[in-house]
C-alpha positions in Angstrom: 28.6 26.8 11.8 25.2 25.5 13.5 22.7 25.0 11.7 20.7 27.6 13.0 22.9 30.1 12.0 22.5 29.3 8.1 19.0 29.7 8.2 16.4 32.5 9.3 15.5 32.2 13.1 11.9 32.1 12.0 12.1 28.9 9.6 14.4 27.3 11.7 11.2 28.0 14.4 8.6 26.7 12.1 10.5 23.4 10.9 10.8 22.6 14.8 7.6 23.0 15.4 5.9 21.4 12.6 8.6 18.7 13.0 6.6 18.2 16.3 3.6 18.1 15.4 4.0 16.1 12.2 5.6 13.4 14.7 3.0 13.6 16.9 0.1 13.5 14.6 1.8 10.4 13.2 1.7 8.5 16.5 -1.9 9.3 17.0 -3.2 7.8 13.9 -1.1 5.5 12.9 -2.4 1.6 13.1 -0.5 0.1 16.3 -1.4 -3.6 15.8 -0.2 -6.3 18.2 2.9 -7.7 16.3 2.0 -11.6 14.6 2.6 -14.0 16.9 5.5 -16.2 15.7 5.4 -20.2 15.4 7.6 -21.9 17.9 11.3 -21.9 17.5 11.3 -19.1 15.1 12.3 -15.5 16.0 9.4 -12.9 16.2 9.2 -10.9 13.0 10.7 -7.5 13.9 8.6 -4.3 13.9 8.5 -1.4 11.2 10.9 1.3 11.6 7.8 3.5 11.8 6.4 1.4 14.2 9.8 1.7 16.7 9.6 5.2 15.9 6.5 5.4 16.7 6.9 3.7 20.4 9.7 5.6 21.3 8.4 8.8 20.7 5.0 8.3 22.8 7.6 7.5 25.5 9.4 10.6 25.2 9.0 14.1 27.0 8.2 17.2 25.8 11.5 18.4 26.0 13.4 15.1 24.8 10.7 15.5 21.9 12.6 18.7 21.5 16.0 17.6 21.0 15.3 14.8 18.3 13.3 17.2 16.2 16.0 20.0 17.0 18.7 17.1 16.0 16.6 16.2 12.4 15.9 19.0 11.5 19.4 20.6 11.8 20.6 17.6 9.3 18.3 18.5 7.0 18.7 22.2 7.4 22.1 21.4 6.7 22.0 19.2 3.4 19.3 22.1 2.1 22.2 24.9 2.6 24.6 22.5 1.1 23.1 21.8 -1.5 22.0 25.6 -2.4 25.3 26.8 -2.0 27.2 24.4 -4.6 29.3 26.0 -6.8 27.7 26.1 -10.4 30.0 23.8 -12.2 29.6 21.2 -9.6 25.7 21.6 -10.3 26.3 21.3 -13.8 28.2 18.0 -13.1 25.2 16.6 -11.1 22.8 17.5 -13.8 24.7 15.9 -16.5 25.3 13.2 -14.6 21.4 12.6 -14.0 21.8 12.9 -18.1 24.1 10.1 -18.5 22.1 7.9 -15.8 18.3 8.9 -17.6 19.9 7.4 -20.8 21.7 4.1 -19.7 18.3 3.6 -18.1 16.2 4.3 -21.2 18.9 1.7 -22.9 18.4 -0.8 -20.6 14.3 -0.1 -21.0 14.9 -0.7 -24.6 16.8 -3.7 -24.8 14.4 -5.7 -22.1 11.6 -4.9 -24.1 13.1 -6.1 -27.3 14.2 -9.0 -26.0 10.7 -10.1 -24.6 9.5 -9.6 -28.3 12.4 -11.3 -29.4 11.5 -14.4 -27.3 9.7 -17.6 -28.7 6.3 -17.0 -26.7 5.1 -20.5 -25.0 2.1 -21.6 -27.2 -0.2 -23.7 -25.4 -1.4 -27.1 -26.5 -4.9 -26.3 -28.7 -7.9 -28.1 -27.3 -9.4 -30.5 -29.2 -12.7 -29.5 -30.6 -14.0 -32.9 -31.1 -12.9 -34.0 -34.6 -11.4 -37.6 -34.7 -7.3 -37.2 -35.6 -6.2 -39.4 -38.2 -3.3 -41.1 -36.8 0.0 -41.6 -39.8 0.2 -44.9 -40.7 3.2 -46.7 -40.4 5.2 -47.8 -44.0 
């Protein structure tokens, strides 16, 4: 089934075009600084994935514009329907499983923080405040 079909003509529409435009915006106002220049013998740094992104698409046509956004979008369009038409005792599964995973978490929470009060702190060495100590006299 295409994604199209599994959504109303007129969101499918409005995600395309505000796919565009979102894209576009981002590649007028995003930063484009020169890339660091990298010492000698070592490998330039490679560029953000926005940044690439961002290249690419200010190389693109309208219409090649298009067909990325029409490509995106139908992914996500996809994952949305899929995830909306779950049967409900898979959706129960999920949520119980976000249960089981929110509580090893809060565990885990737990036990680091009672093992940093737990731990001997380091104490640092008192400064002097100018009285004499007497030294322990050898017997």
């Amino acid at each position: 089934m295409k994604p199209k079909d599994l959504l109303p003509k007129r969101v499918v529409n409005y995600i395309q075009d505000i796919g565009v435009r979102a894209l576009d915006h981002l590649a007028a106002h995003i930063d484009s600084a020169p890339p660091a220049a990298a010492p000698e013998g070592e490998p330039a740094a490679p560029a953000s994935a926005t940044q690439t992104l961002v290249d690419h698409w200010k190389g693109m046509s309208p219409a090649d514009k298009e067909q990325f956004v029409g490509r995106v979008s139908g992914s996500v369009m996809e994952v949305i329907v899929a995830s909306a038409t779950l049967p409900p005792a898979l959706k129960k599964t999920v949520k119980e499983a976000k249960k089981v995973i929110r509580k090893r978490v809060k565990k885990v929470r737990k036990a680091v923080a009672k093992r940093k009060k737990e731990s001997p702190k380091k104490k640092s060495p008192k400064k002097n405040s100018g009285a004499r100590v007497k030294k322990k006299k050898k017997t």
